[in-house]
N, C-alpha and C positions, 0 to 999 in steps of 0.2 A: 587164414582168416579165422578168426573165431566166433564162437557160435553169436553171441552178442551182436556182433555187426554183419552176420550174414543175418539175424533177425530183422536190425534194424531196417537193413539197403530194404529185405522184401517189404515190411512195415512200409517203406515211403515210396516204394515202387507201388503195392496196392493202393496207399491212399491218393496220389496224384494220379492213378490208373481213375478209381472212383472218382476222382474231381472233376475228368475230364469227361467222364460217359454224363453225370451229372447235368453238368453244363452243356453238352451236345444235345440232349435228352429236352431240359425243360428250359433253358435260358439261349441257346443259337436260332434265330433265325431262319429257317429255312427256304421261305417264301416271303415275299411282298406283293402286294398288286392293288389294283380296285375292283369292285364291284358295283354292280349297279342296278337298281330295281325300284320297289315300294317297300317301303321299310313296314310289316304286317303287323308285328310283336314287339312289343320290348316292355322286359321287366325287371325290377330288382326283388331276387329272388336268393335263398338259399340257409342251411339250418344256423351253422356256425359264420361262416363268411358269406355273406351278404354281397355278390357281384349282378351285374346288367347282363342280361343273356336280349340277346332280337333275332329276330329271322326276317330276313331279305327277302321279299318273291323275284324272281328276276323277268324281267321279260322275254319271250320266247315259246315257243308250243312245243312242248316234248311230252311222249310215252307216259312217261313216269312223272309225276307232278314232283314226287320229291325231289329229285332231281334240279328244279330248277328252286331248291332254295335253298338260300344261303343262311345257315345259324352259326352264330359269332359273339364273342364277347365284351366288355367295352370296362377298362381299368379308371380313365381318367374321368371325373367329376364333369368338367363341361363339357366334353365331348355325350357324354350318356345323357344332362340335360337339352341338348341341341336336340337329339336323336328323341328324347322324350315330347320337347317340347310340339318335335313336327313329325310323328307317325301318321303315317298313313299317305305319304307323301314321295316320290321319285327322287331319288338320291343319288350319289354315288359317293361312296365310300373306301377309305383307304385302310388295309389291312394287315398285319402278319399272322404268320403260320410258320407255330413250333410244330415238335415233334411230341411234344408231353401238355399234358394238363395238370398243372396247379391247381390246388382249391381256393386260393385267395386271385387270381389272375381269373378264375373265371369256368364255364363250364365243356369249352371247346376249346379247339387248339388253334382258332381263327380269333384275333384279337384287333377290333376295332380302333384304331388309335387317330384319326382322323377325317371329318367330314370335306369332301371336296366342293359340293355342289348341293341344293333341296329347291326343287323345284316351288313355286309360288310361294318361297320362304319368307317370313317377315322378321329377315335377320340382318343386321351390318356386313356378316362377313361372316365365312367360312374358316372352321379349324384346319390348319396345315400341318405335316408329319412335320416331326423335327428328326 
């Protein structure tokens, strides 16, 4: 072999090596679930990119207050108005959780992408994951 194509193979061996941490890192999935609480905070916040950060209190008595809250972040437009519209309010929420933080996706690795439920809501209907 010559030196040329043993540069190249390592060239496309690193780069599809970095592709794949890449994509593990800040775009797979790790987790899904809901959560559920009083939605305490939420704000659109940040210098350059401009994302919705909230913090869930969740219900439950534990030691450590921090603990029982939930901070996450919210990409989509109506979903972040819903969640604006009715703070302060018992919710439950559907979420993922990468392994990386994005600065345009938001400030945690918890990413709000659908509301399930808002208690004494004055809404039609609830946002569903797709």
């Amino acid at each position: 072999m010559s030196i040329k194509k043993i540069g190249f193979t390592t060239l496309v061996i690193v780069v599809l090596v970095l592709a794949v941490v890449v994509y593990a890192r800040y775009y797979f999935v790790f987790a899904e679930g809901t959560k559920a609480g009083q939605l305490n905070t939420f704000q659109h916040k940040g210098y350059v990119f401009k994302t919705w950060e909230g913090i869930l209190i969740q219900s439950g008595f534990k030691a450590n207050v921090q603990s029982n809250e939930f901070e996450f972040s919210v990409q989509k437009e109506e979903v972040a108005k819903l969640l604006e519209e009715n703070s302060g309010k018992e919710m439950e929420l559907h979420y993922k959780h990468y392994f990386g933080v994005l600065p345009w996706r938001g400030n945690t690795d918890y990413v709000v992408d659908s509301v399930y439920y808002i208690s004494n809501a004055n809404v039609k209907g609830t946002i569903s994951p797709k």
